[in-house]
N, C-alpha and C positions, 0 to 999 in steps of 0.2 A: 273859693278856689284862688289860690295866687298866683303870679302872675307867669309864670313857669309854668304849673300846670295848665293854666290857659293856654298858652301858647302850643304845648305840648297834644293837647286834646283839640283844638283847631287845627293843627297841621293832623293827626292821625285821621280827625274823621273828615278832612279832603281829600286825602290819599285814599282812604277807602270807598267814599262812594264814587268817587272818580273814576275808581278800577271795579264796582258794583262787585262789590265782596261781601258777603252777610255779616260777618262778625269779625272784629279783630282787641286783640289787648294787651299793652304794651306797660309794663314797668321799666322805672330806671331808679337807681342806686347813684347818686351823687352826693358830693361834699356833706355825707353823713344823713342825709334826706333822701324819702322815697318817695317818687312820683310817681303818677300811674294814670291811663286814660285807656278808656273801653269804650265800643261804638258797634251798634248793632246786634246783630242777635247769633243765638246759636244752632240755628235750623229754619229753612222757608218751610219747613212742612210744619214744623213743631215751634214755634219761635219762643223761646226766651230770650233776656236781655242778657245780653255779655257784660258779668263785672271782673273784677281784678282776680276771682279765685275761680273763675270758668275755667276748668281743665281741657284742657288740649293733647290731642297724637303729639307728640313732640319729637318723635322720629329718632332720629341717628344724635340727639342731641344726648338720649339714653347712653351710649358709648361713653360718655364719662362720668356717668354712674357707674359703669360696670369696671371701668378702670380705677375709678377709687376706688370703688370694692376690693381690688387684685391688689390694689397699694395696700390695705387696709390689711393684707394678709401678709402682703410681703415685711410690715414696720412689726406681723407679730412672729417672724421666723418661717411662716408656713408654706411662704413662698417666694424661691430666688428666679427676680429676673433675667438672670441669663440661663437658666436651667430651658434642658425641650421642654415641651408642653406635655410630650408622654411622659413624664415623671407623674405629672398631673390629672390625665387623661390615657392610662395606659392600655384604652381600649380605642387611642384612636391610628387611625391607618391612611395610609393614600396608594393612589396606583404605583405611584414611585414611594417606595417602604422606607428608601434612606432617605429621601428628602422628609418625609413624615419623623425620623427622628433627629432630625435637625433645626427644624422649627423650634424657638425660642418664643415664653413668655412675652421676655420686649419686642419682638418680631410680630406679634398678634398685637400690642400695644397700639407700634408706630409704622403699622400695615407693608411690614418688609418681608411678610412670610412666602411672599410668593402666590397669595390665592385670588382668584375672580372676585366681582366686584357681589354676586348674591349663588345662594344654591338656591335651586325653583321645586323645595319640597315641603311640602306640607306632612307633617310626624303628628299632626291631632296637637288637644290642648289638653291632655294627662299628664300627669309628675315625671312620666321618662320622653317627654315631648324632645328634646335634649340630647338623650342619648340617642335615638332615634336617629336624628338629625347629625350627630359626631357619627354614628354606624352609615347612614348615609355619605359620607365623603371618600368611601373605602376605594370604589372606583375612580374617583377624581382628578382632576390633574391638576398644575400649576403653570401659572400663566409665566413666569420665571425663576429660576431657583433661589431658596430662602435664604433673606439679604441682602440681592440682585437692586433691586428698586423698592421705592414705594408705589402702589397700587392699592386704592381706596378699596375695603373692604368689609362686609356685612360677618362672610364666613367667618372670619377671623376672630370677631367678638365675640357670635353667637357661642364659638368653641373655649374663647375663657369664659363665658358660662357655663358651661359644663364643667370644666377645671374648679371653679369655684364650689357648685354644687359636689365635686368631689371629692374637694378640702371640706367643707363644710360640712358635710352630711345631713345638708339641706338642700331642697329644694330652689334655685337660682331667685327666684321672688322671694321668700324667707328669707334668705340671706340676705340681700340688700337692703330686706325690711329692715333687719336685724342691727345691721352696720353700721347703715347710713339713713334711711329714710326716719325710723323711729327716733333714734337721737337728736336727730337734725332738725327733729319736729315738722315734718314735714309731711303733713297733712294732707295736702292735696295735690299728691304723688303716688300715684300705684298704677299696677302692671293688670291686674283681673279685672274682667267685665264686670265682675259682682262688686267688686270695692269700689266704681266707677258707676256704677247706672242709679246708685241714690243719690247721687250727686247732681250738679249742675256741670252740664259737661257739651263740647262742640261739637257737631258732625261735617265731615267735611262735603262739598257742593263740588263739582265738576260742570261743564259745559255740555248740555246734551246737543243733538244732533242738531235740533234746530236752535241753534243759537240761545238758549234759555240756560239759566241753573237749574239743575236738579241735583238734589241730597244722595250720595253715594250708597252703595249696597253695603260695600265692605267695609267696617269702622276702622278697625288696626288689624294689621298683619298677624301670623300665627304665634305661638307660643314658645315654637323654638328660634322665632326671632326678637323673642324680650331682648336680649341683653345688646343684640347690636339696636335695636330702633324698637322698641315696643311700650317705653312707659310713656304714661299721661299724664298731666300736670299743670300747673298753673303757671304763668306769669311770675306772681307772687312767692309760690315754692322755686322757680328758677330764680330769683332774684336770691332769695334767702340762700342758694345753692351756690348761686356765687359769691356772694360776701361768705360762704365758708370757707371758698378756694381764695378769697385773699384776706386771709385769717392766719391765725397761726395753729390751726387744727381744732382747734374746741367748741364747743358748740355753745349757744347761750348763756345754758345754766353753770359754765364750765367743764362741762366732760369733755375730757381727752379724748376724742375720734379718732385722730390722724396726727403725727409728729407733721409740726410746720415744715419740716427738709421735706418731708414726700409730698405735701404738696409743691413746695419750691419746685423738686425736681419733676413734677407733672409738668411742669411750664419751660423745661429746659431743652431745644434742640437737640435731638436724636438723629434724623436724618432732613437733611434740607430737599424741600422739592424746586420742580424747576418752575421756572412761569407759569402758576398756579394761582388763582383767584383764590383759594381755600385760605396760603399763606403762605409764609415764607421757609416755615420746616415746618415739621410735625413733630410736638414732643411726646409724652407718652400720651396718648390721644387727643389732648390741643392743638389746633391748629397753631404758629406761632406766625406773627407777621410783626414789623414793623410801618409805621404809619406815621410818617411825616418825624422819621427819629424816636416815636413811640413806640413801646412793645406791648402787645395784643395776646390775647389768647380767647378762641372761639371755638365755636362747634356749631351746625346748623341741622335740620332735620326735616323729613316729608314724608308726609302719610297720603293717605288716598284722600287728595282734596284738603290737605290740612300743611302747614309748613309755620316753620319755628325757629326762631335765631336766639343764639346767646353769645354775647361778648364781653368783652372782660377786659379791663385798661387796666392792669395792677398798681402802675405808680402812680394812679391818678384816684386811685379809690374809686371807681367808677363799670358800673355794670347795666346791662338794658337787656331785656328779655322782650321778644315779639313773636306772637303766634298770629294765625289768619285762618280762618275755612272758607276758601277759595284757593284754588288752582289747575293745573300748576300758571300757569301767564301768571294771574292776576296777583297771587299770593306770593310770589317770587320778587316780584316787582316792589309789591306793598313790603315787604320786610328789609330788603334792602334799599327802598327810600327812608324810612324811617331810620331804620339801622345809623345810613350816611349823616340824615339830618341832626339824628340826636348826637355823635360823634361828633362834628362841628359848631353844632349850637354850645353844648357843653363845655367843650374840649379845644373849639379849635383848630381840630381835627381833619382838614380838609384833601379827600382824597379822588382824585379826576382820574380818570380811566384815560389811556395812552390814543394816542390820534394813529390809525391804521394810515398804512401807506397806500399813495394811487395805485386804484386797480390794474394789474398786469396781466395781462392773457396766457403771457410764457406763465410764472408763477401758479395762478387758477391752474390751470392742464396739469401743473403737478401733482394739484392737492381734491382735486376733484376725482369722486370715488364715494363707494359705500365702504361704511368703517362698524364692523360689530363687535359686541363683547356674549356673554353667556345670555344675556336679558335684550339687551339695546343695540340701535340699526341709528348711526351718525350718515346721513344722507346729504354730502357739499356738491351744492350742483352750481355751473357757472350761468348767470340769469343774462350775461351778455356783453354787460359795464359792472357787474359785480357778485362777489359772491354769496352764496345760500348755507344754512346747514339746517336739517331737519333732523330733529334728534324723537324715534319713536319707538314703541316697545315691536320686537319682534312679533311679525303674525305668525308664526309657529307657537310663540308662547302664547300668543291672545288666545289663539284657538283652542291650545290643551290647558287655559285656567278654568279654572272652577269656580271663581268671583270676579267679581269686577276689579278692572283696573285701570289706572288712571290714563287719559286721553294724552293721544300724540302730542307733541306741541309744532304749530307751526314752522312754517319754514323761519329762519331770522337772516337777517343781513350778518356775514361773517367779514369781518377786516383782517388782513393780514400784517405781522407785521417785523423786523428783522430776524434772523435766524432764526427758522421757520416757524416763528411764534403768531397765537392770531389772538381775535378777540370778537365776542359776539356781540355786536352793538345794538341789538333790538329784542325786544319781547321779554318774555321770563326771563331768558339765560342772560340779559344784558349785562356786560360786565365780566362776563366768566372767560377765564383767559387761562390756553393748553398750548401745546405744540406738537407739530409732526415730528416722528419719527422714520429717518430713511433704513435701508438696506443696505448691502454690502457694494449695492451696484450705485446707491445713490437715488434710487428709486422710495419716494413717500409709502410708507408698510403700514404705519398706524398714526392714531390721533391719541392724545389723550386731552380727555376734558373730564371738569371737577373730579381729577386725583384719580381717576378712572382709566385705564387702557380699552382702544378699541385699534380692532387688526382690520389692516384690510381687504375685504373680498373680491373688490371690482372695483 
């Protein structure tokens, strides 16, 4: 082992037993060499040893598979990004019918469509799981009209998979197979329990009641949420998946995949967000930030008890891939230490989180309130000399799910800090930085955090 990987695999496996996470595995893509360090196992019930091709939930990190896929159609005529999405889908609808044909392609890209953050319906795991799920949004509404903002969304992707299966006249897993997974050689990468369960693969761990880990019920989410968050994968295939995106489209053996401009333009600013931890815009689903005068492109992802990073430094040739089964605290925490570490070890990289301003009692009273969306209940309560924010799923939805789902996270220390921006400086969400939004009176109406809108009730 040399002296890089040393270093690399001493810092993973302190961070992780430190934060008592069962398995984690981390590659990186540098100056033409791949590094990689694994630690622990993939089950306290079942344990195997976590190596470099241990497949992980890798969550919403899936959304740019799905968007290369859309690229992939658009470089072959079959699909224009400014076109509605009914061109493509002309079976789908919404309660408001002309917002529904106005919705654009790159609107579902660069999450401008207007839609909530998740739909909470399960359509089975059959071939028209999909359609199901696009028939389901018939009633729906929109959280702003299409365009309006960006608002992080699940819907939005799941529905260009559907588009896709109906350019394709495949099934949304075959086609990706088809595109991009197969070409790309990318082995240990799929969306089916059956292409996954003879594999060596992670489950994710939660915190049960009494302070212990225990191994989760539900592995990955349903079928009609492949495309926004449902593939598994490795380290290893995510690292190979970014040295494609900063490639000039072709794959190994040389097959043309993708014209190098559609990936270029995957990484180019579409709409900028505001004081957002994610990044600094969103291109066609990258996140884009700049870092200390560099430019970034990422994506992150969370399963139940499972979470996953992927960054990408394009001028620097440089990529890291991090999964974990543990969370959410613990695994949140573990991927963005690493994330940071390797980013500065490497690169140079170095990026500090803003110092909140002294606590003010006028300020608190404004922003103190519950804040929900379709799924999630933002809870800032004032602790005295400072603020709180408890961010947990709705018990209306606890109660009508039918699997398990991931545990609240505690309360964190929230800093405030100029024009009504804040920052959570403790626990999982450390780091993650939204802003209020007031009313017409001037009165605090919502929050947004991680690219997310939440209104407020009280």
């Amino acid at each position: 082992m040399n002296e890089e990987a040393q270093q690399l695999a001493e810092f993973v496996a302190g961070q992780a037993g430190g934060l008592d996470i069962p398995g984690v595995a981390v590659d990186i893509w540098a100056e033409g060499q791949e590094t990689y360090a694994h630690h622990g196992i993939t089950s306290i019930d079942n344990p195997l040893p976590i190596n470099r091709d241990t497949m992980f939930v890798v969550g919403s990190i899936s959304k740019t598979f799905t968007a290369t896929a859309i690229m992939c159609l658009v470089a072959e005529g079959r699909v224009d990004l400014e076109a509605p999405v009914r061109r493509y889908v002309p079976e789908f609808t919404l309660a408001d019918a002309e917002a529904a044909d106005r919705i654009t392609v790159l609107q579902l890209l660069n999450h401008t469509a207007g839609f909530a953050a998740r739909l909470g319906t399960d359509t089975g795991e059959g071939d028209r799981a999909l359609e199901g799920y696009v028939a389901a949004l018939a009633e729906s509404g929109l959280i702003s009209p299409p365009g309006a903002r960006a608002s992080y969304s699940q819907i939005g992707f799941n529905l260009l998979g559907r588009a896709i299966e109906n350019v394709t006249g495949q099934t949304f897993e075959h086609a990706v197979e088809s595109l991009l997974l197969g070409p790309l050689g990318l082995s240990h990468s799929a969306y089916a329990v059956n292409d996954v369960m003879t594999r060596r693969f992670a489950v994710g761990h939660n915190v049960a009641a009494d302070g212990t880990l225990a191994v989760v019920s539900q592995w990955k989410d349903s079928r009609a949420n492949n495309p926004g968050g449902g593939l598994v994968s490795s380290v290893s295939d995510l690292v190979r998946w970014a040295r494609f995106h900063l490639g000039d489209g072709r794959a190994d053996d040389g097959t043309r995949v993708l014209p190098a401009e559609a990936l270029l333009r995957m990484q180019r600013p579409t709409v900028q967000l505001r004081d957002s931890s994610l990044g600094d815009a969103i291109g066609l689903c990258w996140f884009v930030r700049d870092v200390n005068g560099i430019a970034t492109i990422s994506h992150g992802g969370s399963a139940n008890g499972q979470f996953a990073d992927l960054h990408i430094v394009p001028g620097r040739e440089f990529a890291i891939a991090v999964a974990s089964n543990a969370g959410p605290d613990a695994g949140l925490q573990f991927n963005r230490a690493v994330v940071q570490w390797a980013l500065e070890h490497y690169l140079g990289m170095a990026e500090h989180d803003p110092e909140p301003l002294p606590y003010s009692s006028v300020r608190a009273a404004e922003v103190v309130g519950t804040y929900e969306n379709e799924i999630m209940r933002l809870v800032v309560a004032d602790r005295g000399a400072a603020l709180t924010v408890e961010c947990l799923i709705k018990p209306e939805v606890r109660a009508a799910a039918h699997t398990e789902l991931p545990p609240d996270l505690p309360p964190a220390a929230l800093g405030l800090l100029p024009d009504d921006v804040f920052i959570v400086t403790a626990g999982g969400l450390r780091g993650q930085r939204g802003f209020a939004t007031r009313d017409e009176a001037g009165v605090v109406a919502g929050f947004d955090l991680a690219g997310r809108l939440f209104s407020r009730v009280r």
